[in-house]
C-alpha positions as CSV (number, residue, x, y, z in Angstrom):
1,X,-1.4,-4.2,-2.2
2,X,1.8,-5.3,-3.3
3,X,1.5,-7.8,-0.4
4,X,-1.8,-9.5,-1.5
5,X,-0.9,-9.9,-5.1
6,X,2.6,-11.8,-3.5
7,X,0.4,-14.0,-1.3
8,X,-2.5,-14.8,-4.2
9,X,0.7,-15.6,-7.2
10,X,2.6,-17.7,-4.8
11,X,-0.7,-19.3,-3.9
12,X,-1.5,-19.8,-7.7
13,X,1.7,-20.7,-9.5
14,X,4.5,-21.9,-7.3
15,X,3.1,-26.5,-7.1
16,X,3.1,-27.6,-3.7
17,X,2.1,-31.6,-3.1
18,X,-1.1,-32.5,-2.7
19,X,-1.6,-33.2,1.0
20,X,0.2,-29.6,1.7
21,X,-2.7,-27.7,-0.5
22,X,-5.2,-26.5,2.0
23,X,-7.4,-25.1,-0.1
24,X,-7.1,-21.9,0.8
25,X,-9.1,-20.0,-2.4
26,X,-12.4,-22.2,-1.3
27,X,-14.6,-20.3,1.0
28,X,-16.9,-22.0,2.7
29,X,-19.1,-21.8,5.7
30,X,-18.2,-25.2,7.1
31,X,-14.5,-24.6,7.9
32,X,-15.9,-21.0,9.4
33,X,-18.3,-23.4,11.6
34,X,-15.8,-25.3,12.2
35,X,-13.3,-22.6,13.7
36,X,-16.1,-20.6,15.8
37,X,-16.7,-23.9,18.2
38,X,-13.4,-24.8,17.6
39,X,-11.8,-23.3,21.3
40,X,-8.8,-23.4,20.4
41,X,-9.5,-20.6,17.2
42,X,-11.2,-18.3,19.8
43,X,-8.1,-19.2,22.8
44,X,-5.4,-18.0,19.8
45,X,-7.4,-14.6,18.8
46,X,-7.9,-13.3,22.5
47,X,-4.3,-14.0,23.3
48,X,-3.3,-12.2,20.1
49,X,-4.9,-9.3,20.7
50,X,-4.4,-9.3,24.3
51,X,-0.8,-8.1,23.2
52,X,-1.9,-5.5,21.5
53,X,-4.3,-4.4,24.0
54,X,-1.4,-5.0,26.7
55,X,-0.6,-1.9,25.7
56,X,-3.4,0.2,26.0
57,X,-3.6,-1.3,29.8
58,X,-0.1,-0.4,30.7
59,X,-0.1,3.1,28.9
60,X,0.5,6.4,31.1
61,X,-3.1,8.0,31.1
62,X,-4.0,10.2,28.5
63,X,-7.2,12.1,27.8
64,X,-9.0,10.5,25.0
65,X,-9.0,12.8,22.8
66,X,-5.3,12.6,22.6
67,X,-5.8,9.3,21.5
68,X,-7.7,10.2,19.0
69,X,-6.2,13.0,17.7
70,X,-2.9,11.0,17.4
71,X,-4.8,8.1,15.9
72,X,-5.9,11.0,13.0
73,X,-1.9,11.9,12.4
74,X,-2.1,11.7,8.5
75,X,1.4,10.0,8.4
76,X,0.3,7.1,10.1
77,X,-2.5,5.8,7.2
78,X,0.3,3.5,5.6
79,X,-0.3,2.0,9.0
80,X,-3.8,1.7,9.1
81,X,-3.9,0.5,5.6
82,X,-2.0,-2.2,6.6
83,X,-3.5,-3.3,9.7
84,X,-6.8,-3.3,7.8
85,X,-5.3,-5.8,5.1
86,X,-4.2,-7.5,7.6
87,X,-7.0,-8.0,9.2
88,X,-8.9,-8.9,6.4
89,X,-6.2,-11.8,6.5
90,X,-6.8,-13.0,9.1
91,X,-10.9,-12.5,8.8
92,X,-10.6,-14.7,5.6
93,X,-8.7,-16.9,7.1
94,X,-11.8,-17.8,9.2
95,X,-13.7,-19.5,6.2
96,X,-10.5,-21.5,4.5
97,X,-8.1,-22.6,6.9
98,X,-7.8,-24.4,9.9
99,X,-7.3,-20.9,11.6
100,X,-4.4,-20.3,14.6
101,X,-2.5,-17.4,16.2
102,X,-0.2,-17.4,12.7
103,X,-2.8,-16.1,10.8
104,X,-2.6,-13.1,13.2
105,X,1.4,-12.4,12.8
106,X,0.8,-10.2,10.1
107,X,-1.4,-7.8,11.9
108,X,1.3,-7.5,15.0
109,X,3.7,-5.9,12.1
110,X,1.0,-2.9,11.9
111,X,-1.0,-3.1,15.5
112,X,1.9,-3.1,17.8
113,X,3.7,-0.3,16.3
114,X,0.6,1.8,16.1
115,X,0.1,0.7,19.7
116,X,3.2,1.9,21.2
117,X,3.3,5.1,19.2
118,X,-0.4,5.6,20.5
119,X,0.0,5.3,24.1
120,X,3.9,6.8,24.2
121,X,4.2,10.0,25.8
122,X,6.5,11.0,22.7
123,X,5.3,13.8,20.6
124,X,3.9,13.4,17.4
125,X,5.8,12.2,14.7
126,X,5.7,15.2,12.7
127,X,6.9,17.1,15.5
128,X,9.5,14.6,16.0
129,X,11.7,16.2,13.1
130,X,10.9,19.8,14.2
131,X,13.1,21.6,17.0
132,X,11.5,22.6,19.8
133,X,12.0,26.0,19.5
């Protein structure tokens, strides 16, 4: 949360020139035209999450229900709060921008962690702190 209100008051009150405002609070359905038969939009979105899903290739095979069940892990929802917003970032970014693989960085700050912890053979993190005795 703290995040988004940053982004929308240094949107709003910190003057940029003219030519360097993109217009980022108009939504409109031309620039999301625009970047869906723009190749290049859809090029940058599968190689971004073709790191993330890198991981899920090159993982050591687990039973999918460990997957799930570590997906669950109740310390991890800071996490998945975060990858939502960001992806909501990026989603938006679809219908007011000129859309690349920077409006994706913010989600590798949440995905890729959540990734590797995921697929690791590690225990959970709760167990983590706990002997193993």
């Amino acid at each position: 949360g703290i995040w988004i209100a940053l982004f929308f008051a240094v949107r709003t009150w910190v003057p940029v020139p003219r030519h360097w405002d993109h217009n980022w609070y108009i939504v409109s359905l031309e620039m999301l035209e625009h970047n869906v038969l723009r190749p290049r939009s859809w090029l940058t979105l599968l190689l971004c999450a073709a790191t993330v899903a890198a991981t899920f290739v090159l993982r050591k095979p687990h039973p999918l229900s460990e997957l799930r069940q570590r997906a669950m892990d109740p310390l991890l929802l800071p996490m998945w709060a975060g990858l939502a917003g960001a992806a909501a970032h990026y989603g938006y970014s679809w219908l007011v921008s000129h859309t690349d693989g920077r409006m994706f960085w913010p989600v590798f700050c949440f995905a890729i962690p959540l990734a590797v912890h995921l697929t690791s053979g590690n225990r959970s993190i709760r167990q983590r702190g706990q002997s193993p005795g």
